[in-house]
C-alpha positions, 0 to 999 in steps of 0.5 A, a space after each residue: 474665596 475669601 472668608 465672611 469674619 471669621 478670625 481672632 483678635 491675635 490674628 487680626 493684631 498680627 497681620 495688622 502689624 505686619 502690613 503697617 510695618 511692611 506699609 507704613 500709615 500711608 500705604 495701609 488700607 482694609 483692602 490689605 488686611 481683608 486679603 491678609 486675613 482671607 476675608 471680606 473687606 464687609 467683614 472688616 467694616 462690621 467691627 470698624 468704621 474707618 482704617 483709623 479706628 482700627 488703627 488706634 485699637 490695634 496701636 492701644 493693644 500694643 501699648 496697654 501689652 508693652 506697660 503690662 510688662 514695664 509696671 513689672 520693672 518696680 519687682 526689681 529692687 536696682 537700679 541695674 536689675 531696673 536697666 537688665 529688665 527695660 532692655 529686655 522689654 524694649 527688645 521683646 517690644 522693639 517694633 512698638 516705637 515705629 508703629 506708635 510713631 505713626 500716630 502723629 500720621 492719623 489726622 485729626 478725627 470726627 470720630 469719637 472712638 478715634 478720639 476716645 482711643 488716641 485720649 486712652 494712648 495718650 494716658 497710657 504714654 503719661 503712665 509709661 514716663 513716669 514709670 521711667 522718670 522713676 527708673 532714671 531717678 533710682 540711678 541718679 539717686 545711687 549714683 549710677 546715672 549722671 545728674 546733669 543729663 535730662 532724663 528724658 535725654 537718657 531716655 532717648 538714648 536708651 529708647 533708641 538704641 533698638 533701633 540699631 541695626 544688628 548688621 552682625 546678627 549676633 545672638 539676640 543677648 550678645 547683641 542685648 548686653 553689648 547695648 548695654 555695654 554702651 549705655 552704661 560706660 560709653 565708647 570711650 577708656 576710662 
């Protein structure tokens, strides 16, 4: 028999992950996540009106913990150092991009909270270019990173390449330093 409402938030922010990853926007629905966290879907409907809102909590946690750790690249004095720690907050973070794209999924809402949080995740992506505007910036202005590319083109790169498949499942590091390899000197001799 399912449980009245008794689990945590980190409970809670785990299975939601889960089933968005496993169903996507579309294919999730109170239902799942009552059954995943062994409770009543009233229990659910205690905390959040409508699977958005729930939505937009859970995707607003995620982002508020992925920029805790990002404003932490400014304690590293290079450029290179810069590039190590985003890579590794990317990595550690690498689900962060398919659930945040699901965004645009959510339509346009009545509910203020709904509103309230997407207005808040929006801040929080501002906050997050700027931090890596300045990243970029640091590189071209030492020369490491090509002037002429946009930044945001170097961004995408570098955002992207989580997205890689590691088909030969190297060790996480291996197949970290082996993305960065790429990004730093391309596929061709020089």
């Amino acid at each position: 028999m399912a449980r009245d409402s008794k689990f945590t938030k980190s409970e809670q922010y785990q299975a939601i992950k889960e089933l968005l990853l496993q169903h996507g926007y579309a294919g999730f629905h109170f239902g799942l996540l009552a059954e995943k966290l062994n409770i009543t879907r009233a229990a659910l409907y205690k905390y959040f009106d409508n699977k958005d809102q729930l939505i937009t909590d859970y995707m607003y946690f995620e982002m508020e913990q992925f920029m805790e750790d990002l404003e932490k690249i400014t304690e590293y004095p290079s450029f290179e150092e810069q590039l190590d720690y985003l890579l590794r907050v990317i990595f550690n973070y690498s689900e962060i991009h398919q659930i945040l794209s699901m965004i645009y999924q959510i339509p346009t809402s009545n509910h203020a909270k709904v509103n309230e949080t997407l207005q808040r995740l929006e801040s929080l992506h501002e906050k997050m270019y700027s931090y890596l505007n300045d990243f970029i910036e640091l590189g071209k202005k030492d020369k490491l990173v090509k002037s002429d590319f946009p930044n945001h083109l170097i961004l995408g790169f570098i955002f992207q390449a989580i997205n890689i498949p590691n088909h030969a499942k190297l060790p996480e590091q291996e197949w970290m330093n082996l993305v960065r390899a790429f990004l730093c000197h391309g596929m061709f001799f020089n």
